[in-house]
C-alpha beads as a LAMMPS data file, in Angstrom:
LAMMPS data file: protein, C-alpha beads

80 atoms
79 bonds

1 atom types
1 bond types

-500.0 500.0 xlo xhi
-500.0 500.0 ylo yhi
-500.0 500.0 zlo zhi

Masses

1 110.0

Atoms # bond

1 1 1 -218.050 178.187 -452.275
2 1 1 -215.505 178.670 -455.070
3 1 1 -212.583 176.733 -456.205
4 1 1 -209.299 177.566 -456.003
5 1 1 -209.052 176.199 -460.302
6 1 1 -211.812 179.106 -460.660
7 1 1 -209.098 181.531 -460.223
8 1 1 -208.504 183.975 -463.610
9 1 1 -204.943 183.644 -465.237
10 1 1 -204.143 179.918 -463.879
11 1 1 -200.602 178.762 -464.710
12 1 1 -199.142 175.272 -464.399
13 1 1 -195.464 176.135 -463.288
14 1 1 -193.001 173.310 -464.867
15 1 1 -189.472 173.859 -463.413
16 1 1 -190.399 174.108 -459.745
17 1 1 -189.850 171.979 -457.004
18 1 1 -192.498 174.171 -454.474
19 1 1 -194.823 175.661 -456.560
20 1 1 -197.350 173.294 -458.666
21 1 1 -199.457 176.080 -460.062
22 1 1 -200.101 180.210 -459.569
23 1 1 -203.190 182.601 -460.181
24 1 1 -205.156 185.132 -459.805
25 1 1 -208.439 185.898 -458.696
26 1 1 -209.921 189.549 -458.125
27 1 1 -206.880 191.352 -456.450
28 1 1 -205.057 188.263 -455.043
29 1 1 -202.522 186.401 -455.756
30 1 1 -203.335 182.270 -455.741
31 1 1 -200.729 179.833 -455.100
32 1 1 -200.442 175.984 -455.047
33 1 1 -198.034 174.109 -453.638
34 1 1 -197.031 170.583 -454.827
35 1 1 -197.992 169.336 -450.889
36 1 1 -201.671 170.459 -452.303
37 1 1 -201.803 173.434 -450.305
38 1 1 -203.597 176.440 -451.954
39 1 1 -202.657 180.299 -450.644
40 1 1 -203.958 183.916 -451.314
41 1 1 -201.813 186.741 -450.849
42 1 1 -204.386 189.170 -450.899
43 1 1 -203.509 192.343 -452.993
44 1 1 -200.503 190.726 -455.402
45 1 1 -202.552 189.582 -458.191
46 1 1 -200.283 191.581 -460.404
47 1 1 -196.977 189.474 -458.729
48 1 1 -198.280 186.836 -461.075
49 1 1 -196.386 187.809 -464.142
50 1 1 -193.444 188.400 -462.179
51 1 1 -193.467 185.189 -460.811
52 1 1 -193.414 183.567 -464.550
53 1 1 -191.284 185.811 -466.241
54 1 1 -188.346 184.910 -462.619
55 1 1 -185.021 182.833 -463.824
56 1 1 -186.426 180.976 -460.271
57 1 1 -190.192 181.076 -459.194
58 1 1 -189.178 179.644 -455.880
59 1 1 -186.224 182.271 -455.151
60 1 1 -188.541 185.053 -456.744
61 1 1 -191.477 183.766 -454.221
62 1 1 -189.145 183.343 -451.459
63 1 1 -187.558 186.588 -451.805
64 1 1 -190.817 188.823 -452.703
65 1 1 -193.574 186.963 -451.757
66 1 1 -193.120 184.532 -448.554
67 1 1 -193.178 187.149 -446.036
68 1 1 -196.367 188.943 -447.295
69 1 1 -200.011 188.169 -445.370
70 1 1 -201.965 185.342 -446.569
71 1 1 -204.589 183.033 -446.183
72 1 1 -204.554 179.112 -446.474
73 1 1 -207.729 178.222 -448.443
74 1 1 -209.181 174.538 -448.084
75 1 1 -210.144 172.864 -452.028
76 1 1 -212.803 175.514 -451.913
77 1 1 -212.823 178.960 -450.594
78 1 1 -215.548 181.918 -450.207
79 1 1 -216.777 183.990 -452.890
80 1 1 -214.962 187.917 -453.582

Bonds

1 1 1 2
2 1 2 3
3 1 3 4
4 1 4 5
5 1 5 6
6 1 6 7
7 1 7 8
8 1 8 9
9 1 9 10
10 1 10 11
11 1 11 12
12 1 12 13
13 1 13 14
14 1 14 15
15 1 15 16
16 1 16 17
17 1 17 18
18 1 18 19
19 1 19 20
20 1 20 21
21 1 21 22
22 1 22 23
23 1 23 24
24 1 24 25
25 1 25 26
26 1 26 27
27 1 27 28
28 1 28 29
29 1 29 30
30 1 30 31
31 1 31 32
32 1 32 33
33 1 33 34
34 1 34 35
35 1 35 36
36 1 36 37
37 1 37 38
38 1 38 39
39 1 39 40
40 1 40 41
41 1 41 42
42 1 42 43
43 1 43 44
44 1 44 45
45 1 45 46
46 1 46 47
47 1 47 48
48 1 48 49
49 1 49 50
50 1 50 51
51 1 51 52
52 1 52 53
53 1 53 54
54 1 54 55
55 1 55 56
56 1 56 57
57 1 57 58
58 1 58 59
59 1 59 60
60 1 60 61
61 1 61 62
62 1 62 63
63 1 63 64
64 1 64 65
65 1 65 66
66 1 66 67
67 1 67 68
68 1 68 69
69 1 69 70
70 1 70 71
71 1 71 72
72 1 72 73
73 1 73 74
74 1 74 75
75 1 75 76
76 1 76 77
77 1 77 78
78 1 78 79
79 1 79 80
């Protein structure tokens, strides 16, 4: 079992009311919610930099990223 902090590229985000913290790990994208819920969007790894460099990460995530297949992980998830 891995935790979701293992992920590569972690990123506290500051300035948003949803989203505590984003990542990466392999190909997916990692996301944390301030409820303490962790996500993987599997395959949008590289949505991480987009997601920083947004005027809003919650409009950018809401608009680009909501809708996309993912996968609530528990504190710790399976290995790649």
């Amino acid at each position: 079992m891995v935790n979701p902090y293992d992920a590569k590229r972690w990123h506290e985000i500051t300035d948003s009311s949803m989203i505590k913290s984003v990542g990466s790990r392999g190909k997916d994208l990692i996301v944390e919610f301030h409820s303490g819920d962790f996500y993987a969007y599997p395959g949008l790894a590289d949505e991480v930099d987009s997601l920083l460099a947004a005027e809003s990460v919650g409009k950018y995530f809401h608009q680009q990223i909501r809708h996309q297949p993912c996968l609530k992980l528990g504190l710790e998830w399976p290995d790649e």
